[in-house]
DSSP file (Angstrom, degrees, kcal/mol; ACC not computed):
  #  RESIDUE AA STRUCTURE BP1 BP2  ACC     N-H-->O    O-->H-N    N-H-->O    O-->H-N    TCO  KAPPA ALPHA  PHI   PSI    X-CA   Y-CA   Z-CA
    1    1 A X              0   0    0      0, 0.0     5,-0.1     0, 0.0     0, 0.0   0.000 360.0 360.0 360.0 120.9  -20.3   30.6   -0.1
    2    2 A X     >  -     0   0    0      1,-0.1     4,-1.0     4,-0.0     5,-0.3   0.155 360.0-121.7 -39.4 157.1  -19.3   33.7   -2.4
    3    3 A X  T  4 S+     0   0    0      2,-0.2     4,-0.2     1,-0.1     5,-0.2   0.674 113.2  60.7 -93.2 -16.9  -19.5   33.2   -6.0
    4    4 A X  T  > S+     0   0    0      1,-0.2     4,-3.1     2,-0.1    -1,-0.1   0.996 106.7  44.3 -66.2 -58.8  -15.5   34.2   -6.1
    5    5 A X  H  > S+     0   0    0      1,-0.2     4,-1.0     2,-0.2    -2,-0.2   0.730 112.5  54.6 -82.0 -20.2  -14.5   31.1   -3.7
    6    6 A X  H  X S+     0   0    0     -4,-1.0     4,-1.3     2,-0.2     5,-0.5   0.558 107.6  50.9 -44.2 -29.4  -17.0   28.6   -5.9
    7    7 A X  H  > S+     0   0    0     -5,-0.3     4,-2.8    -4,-0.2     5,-0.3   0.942 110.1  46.3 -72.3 -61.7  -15.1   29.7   -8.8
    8    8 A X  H  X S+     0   0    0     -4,-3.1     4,-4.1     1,-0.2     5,-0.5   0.937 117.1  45.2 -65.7 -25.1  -11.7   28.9   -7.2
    9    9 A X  H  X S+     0   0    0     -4,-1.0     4,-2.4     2,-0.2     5,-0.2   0.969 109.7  52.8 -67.5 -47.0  -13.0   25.4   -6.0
   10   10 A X  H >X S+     0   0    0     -4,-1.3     4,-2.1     1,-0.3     3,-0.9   0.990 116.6  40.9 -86.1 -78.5  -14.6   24.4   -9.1
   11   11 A X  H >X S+     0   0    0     -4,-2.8     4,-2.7    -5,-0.5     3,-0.7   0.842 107.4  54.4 -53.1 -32.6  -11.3   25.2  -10.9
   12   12 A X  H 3X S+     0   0    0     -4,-4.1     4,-1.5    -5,-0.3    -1,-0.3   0.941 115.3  50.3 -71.7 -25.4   -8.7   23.6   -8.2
   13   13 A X  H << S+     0   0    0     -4,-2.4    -2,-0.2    -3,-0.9    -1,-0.2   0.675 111.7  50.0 -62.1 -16.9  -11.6   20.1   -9.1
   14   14 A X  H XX S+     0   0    0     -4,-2.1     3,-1.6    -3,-0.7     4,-1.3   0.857 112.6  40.4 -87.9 -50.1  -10.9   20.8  -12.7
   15   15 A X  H 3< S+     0   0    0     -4,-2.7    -2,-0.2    -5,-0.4    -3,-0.1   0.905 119.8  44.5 -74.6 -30.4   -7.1   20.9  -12.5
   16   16 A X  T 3< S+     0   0    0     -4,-1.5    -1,-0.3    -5,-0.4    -3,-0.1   0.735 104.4  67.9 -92.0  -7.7   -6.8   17.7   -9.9
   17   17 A X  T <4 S+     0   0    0     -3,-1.6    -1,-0.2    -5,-0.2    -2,-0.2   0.839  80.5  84.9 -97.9 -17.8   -9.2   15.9  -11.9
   18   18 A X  S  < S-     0   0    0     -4,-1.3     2,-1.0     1,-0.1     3,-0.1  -0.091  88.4 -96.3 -49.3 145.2   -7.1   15.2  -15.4
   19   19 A X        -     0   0    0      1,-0.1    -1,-0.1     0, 0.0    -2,-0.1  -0.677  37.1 -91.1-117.0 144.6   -5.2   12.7  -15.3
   20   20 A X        -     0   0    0     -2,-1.0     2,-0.4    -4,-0.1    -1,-0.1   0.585  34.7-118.0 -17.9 147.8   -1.8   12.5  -14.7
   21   21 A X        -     0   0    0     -3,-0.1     2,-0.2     1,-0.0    -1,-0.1  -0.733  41.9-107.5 -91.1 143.0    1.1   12.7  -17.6
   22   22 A X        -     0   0    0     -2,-0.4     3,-0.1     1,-0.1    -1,-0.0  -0.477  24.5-147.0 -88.0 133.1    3.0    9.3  -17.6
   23   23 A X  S    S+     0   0    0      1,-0.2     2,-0.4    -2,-0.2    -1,-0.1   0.518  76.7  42.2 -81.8 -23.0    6.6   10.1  -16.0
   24   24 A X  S    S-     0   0    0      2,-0.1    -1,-0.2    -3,-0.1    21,-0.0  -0.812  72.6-131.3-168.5 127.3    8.3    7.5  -18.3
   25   25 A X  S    S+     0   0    0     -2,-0.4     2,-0.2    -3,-0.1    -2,-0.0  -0.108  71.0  32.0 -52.4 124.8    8.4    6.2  -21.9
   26   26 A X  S    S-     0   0    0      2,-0.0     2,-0.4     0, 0.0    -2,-0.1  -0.615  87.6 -67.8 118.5 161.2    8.1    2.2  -22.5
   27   27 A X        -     0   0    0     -2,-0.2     2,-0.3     1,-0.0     3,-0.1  -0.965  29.7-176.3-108.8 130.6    6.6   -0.6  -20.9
   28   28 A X    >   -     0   0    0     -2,-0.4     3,-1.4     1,-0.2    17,-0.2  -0.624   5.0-179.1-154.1  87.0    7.4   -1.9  -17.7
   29   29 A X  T 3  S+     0   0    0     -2,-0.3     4,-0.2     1,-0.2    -1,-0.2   0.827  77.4  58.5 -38.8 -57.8    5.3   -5.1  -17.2
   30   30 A X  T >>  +     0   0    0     -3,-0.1     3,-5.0     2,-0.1     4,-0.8   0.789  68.5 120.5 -52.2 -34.1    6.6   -5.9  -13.7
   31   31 A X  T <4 S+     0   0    0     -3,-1.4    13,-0.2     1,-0.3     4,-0.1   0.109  87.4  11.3 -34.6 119.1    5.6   -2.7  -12.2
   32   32 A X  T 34 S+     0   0    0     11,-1.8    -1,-0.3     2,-0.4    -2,-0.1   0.179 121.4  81.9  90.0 -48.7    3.0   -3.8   -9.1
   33   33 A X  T <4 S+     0   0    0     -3,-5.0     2,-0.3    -4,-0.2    -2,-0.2   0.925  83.7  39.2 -79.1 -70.6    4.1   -7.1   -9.7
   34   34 A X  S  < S-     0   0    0     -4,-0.8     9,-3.5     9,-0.1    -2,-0.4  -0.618  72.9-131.1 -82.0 152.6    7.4   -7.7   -8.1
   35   35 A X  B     -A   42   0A   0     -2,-0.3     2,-0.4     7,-0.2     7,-0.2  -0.709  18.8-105.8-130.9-178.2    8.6   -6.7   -4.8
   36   36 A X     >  -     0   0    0      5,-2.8     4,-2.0    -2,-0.4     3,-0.1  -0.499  25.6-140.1 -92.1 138.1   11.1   -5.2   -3.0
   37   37 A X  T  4 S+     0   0    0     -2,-0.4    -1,-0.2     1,-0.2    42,-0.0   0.846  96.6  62.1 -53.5 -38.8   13.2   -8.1   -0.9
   38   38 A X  T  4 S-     0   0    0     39,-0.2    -1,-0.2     1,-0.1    -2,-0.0   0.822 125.4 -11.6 -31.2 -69.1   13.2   -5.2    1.9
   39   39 A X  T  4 S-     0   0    0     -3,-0.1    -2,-0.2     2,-0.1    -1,-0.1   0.007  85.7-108.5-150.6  50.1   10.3   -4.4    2.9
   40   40 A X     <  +     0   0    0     -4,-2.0     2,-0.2     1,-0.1    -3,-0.1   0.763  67.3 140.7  37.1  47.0    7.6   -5.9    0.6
   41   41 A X        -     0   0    0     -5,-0.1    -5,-2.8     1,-0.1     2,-0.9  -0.505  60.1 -91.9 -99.3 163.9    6.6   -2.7   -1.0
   42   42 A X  B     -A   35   0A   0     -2,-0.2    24,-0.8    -7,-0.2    -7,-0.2  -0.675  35.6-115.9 -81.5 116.6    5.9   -2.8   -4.6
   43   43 A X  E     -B   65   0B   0     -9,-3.5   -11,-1.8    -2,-0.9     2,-0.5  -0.135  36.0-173.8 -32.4 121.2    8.5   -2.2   -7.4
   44   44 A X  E     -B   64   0B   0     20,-1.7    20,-0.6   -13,-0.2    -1,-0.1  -0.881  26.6 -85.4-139.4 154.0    7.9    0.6   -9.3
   45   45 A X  E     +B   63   0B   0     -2,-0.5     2,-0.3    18,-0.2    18,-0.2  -0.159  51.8 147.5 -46.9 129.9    9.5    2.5  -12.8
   46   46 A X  E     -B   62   0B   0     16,-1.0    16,-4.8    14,-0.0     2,-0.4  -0.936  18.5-177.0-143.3 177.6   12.4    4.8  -12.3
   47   47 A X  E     -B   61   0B   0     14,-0.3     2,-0.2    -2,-0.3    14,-0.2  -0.891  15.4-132.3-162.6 166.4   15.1    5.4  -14.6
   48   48 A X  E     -B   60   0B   0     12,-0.8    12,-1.5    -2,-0.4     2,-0.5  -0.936   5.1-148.5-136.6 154.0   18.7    7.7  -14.6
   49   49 A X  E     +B   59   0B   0     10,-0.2    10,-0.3    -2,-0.2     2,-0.1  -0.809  27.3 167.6-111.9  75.1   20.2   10.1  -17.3
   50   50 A X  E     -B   58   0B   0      8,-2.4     8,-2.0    -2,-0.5     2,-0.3  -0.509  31.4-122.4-109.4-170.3   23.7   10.0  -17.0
   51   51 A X  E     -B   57   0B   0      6,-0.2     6,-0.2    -2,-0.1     2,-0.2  -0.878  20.7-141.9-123.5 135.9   26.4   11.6  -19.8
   52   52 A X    >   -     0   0    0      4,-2.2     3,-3.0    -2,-0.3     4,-0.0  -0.712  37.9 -90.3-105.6 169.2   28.9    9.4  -21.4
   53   53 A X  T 3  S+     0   0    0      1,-0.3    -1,-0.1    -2,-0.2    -2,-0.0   0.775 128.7  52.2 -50.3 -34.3   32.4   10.8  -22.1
   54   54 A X  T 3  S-     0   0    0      1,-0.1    -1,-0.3     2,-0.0     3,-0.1   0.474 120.7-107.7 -77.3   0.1   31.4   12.0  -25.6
   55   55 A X  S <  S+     0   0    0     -3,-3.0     2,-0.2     1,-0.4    -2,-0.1   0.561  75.6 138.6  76.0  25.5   28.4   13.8  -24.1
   56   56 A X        -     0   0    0     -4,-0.0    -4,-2.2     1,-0.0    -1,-0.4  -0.631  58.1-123.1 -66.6 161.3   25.7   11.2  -25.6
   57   57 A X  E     -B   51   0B   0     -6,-0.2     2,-0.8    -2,-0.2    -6,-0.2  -0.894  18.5-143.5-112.3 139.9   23.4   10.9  -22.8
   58   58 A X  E     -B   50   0B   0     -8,-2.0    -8,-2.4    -2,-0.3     2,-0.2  -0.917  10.8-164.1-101.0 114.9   22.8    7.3  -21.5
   59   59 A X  E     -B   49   0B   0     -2,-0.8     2,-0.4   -10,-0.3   -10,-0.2  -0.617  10.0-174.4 -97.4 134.4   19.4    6.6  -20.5
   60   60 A X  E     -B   48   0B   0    -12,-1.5     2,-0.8    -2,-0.2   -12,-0.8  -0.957  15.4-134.5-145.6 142.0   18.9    3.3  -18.1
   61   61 A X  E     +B   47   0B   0     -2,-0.4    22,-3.1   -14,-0.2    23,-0.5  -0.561  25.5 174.4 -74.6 117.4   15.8    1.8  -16.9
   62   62 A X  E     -BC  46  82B   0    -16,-4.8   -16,-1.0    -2,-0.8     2,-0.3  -0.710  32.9-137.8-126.8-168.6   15.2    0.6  -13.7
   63   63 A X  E     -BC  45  81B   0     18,-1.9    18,-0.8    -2,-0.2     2,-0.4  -0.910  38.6-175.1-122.0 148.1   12.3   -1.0  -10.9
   64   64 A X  E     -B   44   0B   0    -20,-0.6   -20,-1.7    -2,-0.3     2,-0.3  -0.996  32.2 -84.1-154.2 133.2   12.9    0.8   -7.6
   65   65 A X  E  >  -B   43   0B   0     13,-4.0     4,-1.5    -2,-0.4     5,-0.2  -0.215  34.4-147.6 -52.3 100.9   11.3    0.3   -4.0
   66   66 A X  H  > S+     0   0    0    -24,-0.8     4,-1.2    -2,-0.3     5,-0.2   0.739  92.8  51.0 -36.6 -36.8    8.5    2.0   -4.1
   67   67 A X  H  >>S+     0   0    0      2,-0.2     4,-1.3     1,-0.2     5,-0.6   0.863 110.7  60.2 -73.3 -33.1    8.2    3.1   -0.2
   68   68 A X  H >>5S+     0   0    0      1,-0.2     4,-1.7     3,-0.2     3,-1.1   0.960 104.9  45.4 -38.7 -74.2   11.7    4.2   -1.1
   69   69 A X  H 3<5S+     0   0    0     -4,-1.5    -1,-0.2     1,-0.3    -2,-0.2   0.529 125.1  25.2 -32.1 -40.5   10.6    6.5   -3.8
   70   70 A X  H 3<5S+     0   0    0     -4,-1.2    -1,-0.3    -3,-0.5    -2,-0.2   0.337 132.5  34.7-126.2  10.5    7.8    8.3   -2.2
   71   71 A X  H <<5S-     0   0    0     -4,-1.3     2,-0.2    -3,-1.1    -2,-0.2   0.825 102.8-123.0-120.9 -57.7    8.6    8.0    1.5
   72   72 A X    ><< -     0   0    0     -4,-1.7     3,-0.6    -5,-0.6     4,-0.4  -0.594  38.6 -62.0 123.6 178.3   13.0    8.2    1.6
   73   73 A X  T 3  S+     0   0    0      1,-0.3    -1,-0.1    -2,-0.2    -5,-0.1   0.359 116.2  73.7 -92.5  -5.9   15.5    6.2    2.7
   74   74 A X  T 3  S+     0   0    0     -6,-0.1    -1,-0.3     1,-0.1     3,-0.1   0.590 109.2  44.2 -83.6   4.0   14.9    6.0    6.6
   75   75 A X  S <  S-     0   0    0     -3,-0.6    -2,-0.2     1,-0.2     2,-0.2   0.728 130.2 -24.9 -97.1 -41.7   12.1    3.7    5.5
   76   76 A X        -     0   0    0     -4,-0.4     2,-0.4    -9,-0.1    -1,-0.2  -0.842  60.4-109.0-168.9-171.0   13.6    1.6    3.0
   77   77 A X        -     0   0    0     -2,-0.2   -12,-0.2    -3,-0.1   -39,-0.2  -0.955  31.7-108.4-151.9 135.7   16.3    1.4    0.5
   78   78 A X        -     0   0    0     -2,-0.4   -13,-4.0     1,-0.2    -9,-0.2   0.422  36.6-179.3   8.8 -68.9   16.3    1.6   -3.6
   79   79 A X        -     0   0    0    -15,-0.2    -1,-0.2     1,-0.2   -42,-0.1  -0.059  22.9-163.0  65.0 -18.5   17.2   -2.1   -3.9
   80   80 A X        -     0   0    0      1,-0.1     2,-0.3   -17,-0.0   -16,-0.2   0.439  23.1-168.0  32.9 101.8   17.1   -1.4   -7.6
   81   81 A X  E     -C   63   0B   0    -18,-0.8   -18,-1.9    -3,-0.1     2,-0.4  -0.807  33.4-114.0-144.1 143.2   16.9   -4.3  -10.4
   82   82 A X  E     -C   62   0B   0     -2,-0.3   -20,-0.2   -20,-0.3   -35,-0.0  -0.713  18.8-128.5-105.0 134.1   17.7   -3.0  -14.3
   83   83 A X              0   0    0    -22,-3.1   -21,-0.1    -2,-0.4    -1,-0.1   0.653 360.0 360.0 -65.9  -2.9   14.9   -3.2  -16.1
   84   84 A X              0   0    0    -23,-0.5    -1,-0.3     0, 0.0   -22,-0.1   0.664 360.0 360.0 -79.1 360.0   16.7   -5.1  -18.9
């Protein structure tokens, strides 16, 4: 193996081994815990950003089907429960 394509391996093992930046702010205890009434996948954090009329932004927390989330909607569907 070339000392050039050791170099690039080494580094793509550096970059994939850090760990991940957390996607969303908060605790959300259920997460893993409940599941979706669908297809028995585990709930998992999502949230939306919408704009209210005065152009505050409304932030809302949700739990969301996981196979939904990483797979799409011929699989499963939202099912959505507000985190509140």
């Amino acid at each position: 193996m070339s000392d050039e394509l050791w170099e690039k391996v080494y580094l793509l093992r550096q970059n994939k081994s850090a760990m991940p930046k957390k996607r969303f702010e908060g605790e959300y205890l259920l997460t893993g815990l409940i599941r979706c009434p669908e297809c028995g996948a585990a709930m998992t954090a999502s949230r939306t950003v919408n704009r209210a009329k005065e152009g505050t932004k409304i932030v809302r927390m949700y739990y969301s089907c996981g196979r939904f989330r990483s797979q799409g909607g011929s699989v499963c569907h939202a099912n959505s429960i507000r985190k509140d």
